[in-house]
TIRO-2110 file (N, C-alpha, C; in Angstrom, 1 decimal):
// TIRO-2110
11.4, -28.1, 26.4, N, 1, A
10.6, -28.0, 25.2, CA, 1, A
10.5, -29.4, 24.6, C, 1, A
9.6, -29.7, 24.5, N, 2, A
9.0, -30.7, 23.9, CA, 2, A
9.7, -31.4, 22.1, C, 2, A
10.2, -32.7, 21.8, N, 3, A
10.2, -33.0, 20.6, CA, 3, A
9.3, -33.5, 19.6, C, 3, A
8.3, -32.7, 19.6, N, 4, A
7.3, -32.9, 18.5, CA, 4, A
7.2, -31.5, 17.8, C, 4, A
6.7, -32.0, 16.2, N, 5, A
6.4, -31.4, 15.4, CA, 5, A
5.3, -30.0, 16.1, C, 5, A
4.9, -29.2, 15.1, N, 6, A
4.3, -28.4, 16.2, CA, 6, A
2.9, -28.1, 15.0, C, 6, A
1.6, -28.2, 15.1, N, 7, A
0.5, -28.2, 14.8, CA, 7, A
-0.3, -26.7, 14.8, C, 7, A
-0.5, -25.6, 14.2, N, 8, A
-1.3, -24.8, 14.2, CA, 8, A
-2.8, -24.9, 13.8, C, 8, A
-3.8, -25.1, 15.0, N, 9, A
-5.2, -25.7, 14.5, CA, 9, A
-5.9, -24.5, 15.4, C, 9, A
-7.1, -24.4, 14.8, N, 10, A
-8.6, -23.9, 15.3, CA, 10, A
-8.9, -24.4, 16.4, C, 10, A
-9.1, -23.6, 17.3, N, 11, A
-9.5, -24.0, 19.0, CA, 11, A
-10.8, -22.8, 18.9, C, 11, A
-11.6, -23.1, 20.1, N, 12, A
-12.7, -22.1, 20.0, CA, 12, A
-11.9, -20.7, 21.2, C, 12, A
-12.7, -19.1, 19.9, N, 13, A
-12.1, -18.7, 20.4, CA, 13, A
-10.9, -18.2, 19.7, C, 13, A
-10.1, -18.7, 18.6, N, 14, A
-8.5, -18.7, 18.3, CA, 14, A
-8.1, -19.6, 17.8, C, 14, A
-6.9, -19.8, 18.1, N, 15, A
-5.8, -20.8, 16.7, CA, 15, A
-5.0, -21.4, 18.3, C, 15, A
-4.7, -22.4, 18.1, N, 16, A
-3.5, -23.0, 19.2, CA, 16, A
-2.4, -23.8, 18.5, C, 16, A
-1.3, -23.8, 19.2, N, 17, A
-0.7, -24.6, 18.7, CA, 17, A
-0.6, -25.8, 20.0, C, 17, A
-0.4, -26.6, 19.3, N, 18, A
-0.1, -28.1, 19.6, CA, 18, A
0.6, -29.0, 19.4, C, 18, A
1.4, -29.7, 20.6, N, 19, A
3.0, -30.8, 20.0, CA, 19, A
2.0, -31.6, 19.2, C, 19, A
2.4, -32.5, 18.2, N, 20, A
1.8, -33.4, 17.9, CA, 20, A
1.7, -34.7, 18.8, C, 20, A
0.5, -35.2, 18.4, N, 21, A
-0.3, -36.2, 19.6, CA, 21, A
-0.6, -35.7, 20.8, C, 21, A
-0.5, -34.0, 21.5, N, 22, A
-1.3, -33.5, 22.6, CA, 22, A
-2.5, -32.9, 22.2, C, 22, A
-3.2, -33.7, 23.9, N, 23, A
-4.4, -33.5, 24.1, CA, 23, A
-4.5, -31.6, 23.9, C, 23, A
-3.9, -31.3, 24.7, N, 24, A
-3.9, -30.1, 25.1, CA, 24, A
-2.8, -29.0, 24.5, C, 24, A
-3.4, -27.8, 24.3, N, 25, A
-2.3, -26.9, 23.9, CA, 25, A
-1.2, -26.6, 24.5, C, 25, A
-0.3, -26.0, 23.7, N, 26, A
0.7, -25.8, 23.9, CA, 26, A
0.9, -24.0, 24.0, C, 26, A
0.1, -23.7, 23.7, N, 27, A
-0.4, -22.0, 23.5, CA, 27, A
-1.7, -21.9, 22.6, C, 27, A
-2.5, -20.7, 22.8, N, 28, A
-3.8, -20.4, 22.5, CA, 28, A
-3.7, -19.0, 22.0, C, 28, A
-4.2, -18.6, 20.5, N, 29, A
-4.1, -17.1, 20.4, CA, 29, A
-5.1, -16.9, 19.3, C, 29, A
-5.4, -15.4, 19.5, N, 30, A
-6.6, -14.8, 19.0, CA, 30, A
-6.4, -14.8, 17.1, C, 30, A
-5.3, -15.1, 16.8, N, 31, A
-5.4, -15.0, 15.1, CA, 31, A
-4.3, -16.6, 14.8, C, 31, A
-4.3, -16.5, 13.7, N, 32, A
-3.4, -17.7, 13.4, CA, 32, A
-2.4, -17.5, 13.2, C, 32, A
-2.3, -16.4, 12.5, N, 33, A
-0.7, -15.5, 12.0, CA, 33, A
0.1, -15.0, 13.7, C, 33, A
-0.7, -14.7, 14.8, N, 34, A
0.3, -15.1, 16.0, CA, 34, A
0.6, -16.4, 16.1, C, 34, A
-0.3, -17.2, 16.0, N, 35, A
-0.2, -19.0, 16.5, CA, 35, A
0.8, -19.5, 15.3, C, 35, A
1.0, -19.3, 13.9, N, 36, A
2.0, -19.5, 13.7, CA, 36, A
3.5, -19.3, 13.7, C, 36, A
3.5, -17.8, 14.0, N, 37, A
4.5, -16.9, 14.6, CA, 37, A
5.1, -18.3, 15.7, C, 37, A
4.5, -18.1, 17.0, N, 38, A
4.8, -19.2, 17.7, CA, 38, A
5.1, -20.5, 17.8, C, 38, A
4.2, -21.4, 16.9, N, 39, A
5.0, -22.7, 16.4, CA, 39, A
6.5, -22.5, 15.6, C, 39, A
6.4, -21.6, 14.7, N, 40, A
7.7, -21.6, 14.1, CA, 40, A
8.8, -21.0, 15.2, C, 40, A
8.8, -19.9, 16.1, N, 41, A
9.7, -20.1, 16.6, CA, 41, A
9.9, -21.4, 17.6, C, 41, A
9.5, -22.0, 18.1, N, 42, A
9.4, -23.8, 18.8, CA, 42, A
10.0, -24.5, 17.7, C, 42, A
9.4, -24.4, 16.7, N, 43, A
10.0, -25.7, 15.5, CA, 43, A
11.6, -24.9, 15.4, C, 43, A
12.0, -23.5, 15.2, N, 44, A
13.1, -23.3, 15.0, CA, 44, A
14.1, -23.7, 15.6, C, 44, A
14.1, -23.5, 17.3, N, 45, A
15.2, -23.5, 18.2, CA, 45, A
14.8, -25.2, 18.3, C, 45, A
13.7, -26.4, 17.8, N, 46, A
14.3, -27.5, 17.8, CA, 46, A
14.3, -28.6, 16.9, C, 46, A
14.0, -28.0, 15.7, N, 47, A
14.5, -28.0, 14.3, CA, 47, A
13.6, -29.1, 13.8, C, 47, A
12.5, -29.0, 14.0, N, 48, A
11.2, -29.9, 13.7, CA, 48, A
10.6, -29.2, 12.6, C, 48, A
8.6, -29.2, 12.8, N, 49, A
8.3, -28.9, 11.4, CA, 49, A
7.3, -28.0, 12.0, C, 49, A
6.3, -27.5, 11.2, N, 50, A
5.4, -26.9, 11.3, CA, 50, A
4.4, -27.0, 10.6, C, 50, A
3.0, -27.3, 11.2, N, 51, A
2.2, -28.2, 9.9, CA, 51, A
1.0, -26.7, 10.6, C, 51, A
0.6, -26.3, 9.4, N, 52, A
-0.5, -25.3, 9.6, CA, 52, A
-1.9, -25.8, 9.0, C, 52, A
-2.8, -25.8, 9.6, N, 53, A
-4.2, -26.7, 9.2, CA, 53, A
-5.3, -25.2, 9.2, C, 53, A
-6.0, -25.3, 8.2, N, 54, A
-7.5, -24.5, 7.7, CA, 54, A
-8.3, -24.6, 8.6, C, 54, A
-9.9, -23.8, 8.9, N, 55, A
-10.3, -23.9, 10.1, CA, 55, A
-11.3, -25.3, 9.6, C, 55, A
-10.8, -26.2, 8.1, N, 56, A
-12.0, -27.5, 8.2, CA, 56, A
-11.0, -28.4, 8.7, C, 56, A
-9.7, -28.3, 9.0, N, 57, A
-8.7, -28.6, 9.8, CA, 57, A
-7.8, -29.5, 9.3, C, 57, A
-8.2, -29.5, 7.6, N, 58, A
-7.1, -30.4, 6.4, CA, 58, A
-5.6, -29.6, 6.7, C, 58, A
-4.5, -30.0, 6.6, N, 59, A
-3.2, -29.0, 6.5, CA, 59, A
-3.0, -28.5, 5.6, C, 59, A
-2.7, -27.4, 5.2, N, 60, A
-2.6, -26.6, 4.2, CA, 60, A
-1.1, -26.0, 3.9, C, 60, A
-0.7, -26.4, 4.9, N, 61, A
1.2, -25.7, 4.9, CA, 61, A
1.5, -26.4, 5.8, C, 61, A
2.9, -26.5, 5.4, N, 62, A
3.9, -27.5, 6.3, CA, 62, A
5.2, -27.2, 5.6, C, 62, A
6.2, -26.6, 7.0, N, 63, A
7.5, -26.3, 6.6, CA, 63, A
8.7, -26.8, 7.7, C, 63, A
9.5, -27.0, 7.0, N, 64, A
10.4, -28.0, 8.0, CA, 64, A
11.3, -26.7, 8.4, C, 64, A
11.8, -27.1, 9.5, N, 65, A
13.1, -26.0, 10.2, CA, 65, A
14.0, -27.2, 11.1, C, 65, A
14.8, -27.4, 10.4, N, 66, A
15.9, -28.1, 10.7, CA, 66, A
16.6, -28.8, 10.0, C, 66, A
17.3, -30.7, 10.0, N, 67, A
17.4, -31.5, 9.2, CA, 67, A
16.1, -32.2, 8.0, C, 67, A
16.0, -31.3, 6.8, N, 68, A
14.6, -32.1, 5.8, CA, 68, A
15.0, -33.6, 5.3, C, 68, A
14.3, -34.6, 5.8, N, 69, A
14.7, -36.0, 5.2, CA, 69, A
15.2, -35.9, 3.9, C, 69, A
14.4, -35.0, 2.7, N, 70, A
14.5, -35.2, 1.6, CA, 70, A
14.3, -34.0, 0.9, C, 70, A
15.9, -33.6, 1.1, N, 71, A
15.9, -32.0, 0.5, CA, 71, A
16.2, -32.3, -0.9, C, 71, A
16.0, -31.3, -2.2, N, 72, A
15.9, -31.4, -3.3, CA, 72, A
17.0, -31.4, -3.8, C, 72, A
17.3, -32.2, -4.9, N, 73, A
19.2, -32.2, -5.4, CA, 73, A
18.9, -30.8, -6.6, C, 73, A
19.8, -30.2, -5.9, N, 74, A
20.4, -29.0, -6.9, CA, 74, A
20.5, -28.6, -8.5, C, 74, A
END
Protein backbone atom coordinates (compact mmCIF):
# COMPACT_ATOMS: atom_id res chain seq x y z
CA UNK A 1 0.00 0.00 0.00
CA UNK A 2 0.98 3.05 -1.09
CA UNK A 3 2.06 6.32 1.27
CA UNK A 4 -0.08 8.96 -0.03
CA UNK A 5 -2.93 10.75 1.13
CA UNK A 6 -5.86 9.23 -0.52
CA UNK A 7 -8.27 11.56 -2.93
CA UNK A 8 -12.09 10.83 -3.51
CA UNK A 9 -12.80 12.52 -7.09
CA UNK A 10 -15.33 12.14 -9.97
CA UNK A 11 -14.20 9.78 -12.67
CA UNK A 12 -16.71 9.09 -15.54
CA UNK A 13 -19.04 6.69 -14.71
CA UNK A 14 -18.45 6.98 -10.65
CA UNK A 15 -16.21 8.39 -7.86
CA UNK A 16 -12.38 6.86 -7.70
CA UNK A 17 -10.10 7.09 -5.37
CA UNK A 18 -6.68 8.15 -5.91
CA UNK A 19 -3.02 8.20 -4.00
CA UNK A 20 -2.19 11.62 -4.35
CA UNK A 21 -0.16 12.63 -7.45
CA UNK A 22 -1.57 9.31 -9.49
CA UNK A 23 -2.28 9.36 -12.76
CA UNK A 24 -4.47 6.51 -12.28
CA UNK A 25 -6.90 5.08 -9.80
CA UNK A 26 -6.48 3.38 -7.15
CA UNK A 27 -10.21 1.97 -7.18
CA UNK A 28 -13.34 3.09 -9.25
CA UNK A 29 -16.98 2.91 -7.78
CA UNK A 30 -20.49 3.62 -8.70
CA UNK A 31 -21.38 6.15 -5.73
CA UNK A 32 -19.04 8.27 -3.61
CA UNK A 33 -20.24 7.02 -0.26
CA UNK A 34 -18.55 3.51 -1.45
CA UNK A 35 -15.37 5.43 -2.85
CA UNK A 36 -15.16 6.98 0.42
CA UNK A 37 -15.83 4.00 2.44
CA UNK A 38 -12.67 2.87 0.72
CA UNK A 39 -10.18 5.67 0.93
CA UNK A 40 -10.91 5.83 4.53
CA UNK A 41 -10.28 2.37 5.18
CA UNK A 42 -6.55 2.93 3.10
CA UNK A 43 -6.04 6.22 5.02
CA UNK A 44 -6.88 4.15 8.33
CA UNK A 45 -4.59 1.11 8.30
CA UNK A 46 -1.83 3.92 7.07
CA UNK A 47 -2.74 6.70 9.00
CA UNK A 48 -2.79 9.42 6.28
CA UNK A 49 -5.77 11.67 5.23
CA UNK A 50 -8.59 11.69 3.24
CA UNK A 51 -9.48 14.59 1.15
CA UNK A 52 -13.09 14.29 -0.52
CA UNK A 53 -13.68 16.69 -3.62
CA UNK A 54 -17.42 17.81 -5.12
CA UNK A 55 -18.14 16.69 -8.69
CA UNK A 56 -16.73 20.73 -9.66
CA UNK A 57 -13.75 18.92 -8.01
CA UNK A 58 -13.03 21.86 -5.11
CA UNK A 59 -12.50 19.61 -1.73
CA UNK A 60 -15.07 19.78 0.44
CA UNK A 61 -13.97 17.38 3.33
CA UNK A 62 -10.77 16.31 4.55
CA UNK A 63 -10.10 14.12 7.54
CA UNK A 64 -6.93 12.98 8.98
CA UNK A 65 -6.55 9.18 10.38
CA UNK A 66 -3.48 8.96 12.06
CA UNK A 67 -0.67 11.44 13.57
CA UNK A 68 -2.71 15.31 12.96
CA UNK A 69 0.32 17.92 12.70
CA UNK A 70 -1.90 20.22 14.59
CA UNK A 71 -4.39 18.79 16.82
CA UNK A 72 -6.39 21.33 18.93
CA UNK A 73 -5.14 22.11 22.66
CA UNK A 74 -7.83 21.03 24.99
Amino acid sequence: MSKKNQHVVPHSGGWAVKGEGNAKASSVHSTQSAAESAARESAIRTGLEVFIHGRDGRIRERNTYGRDPFPPKG
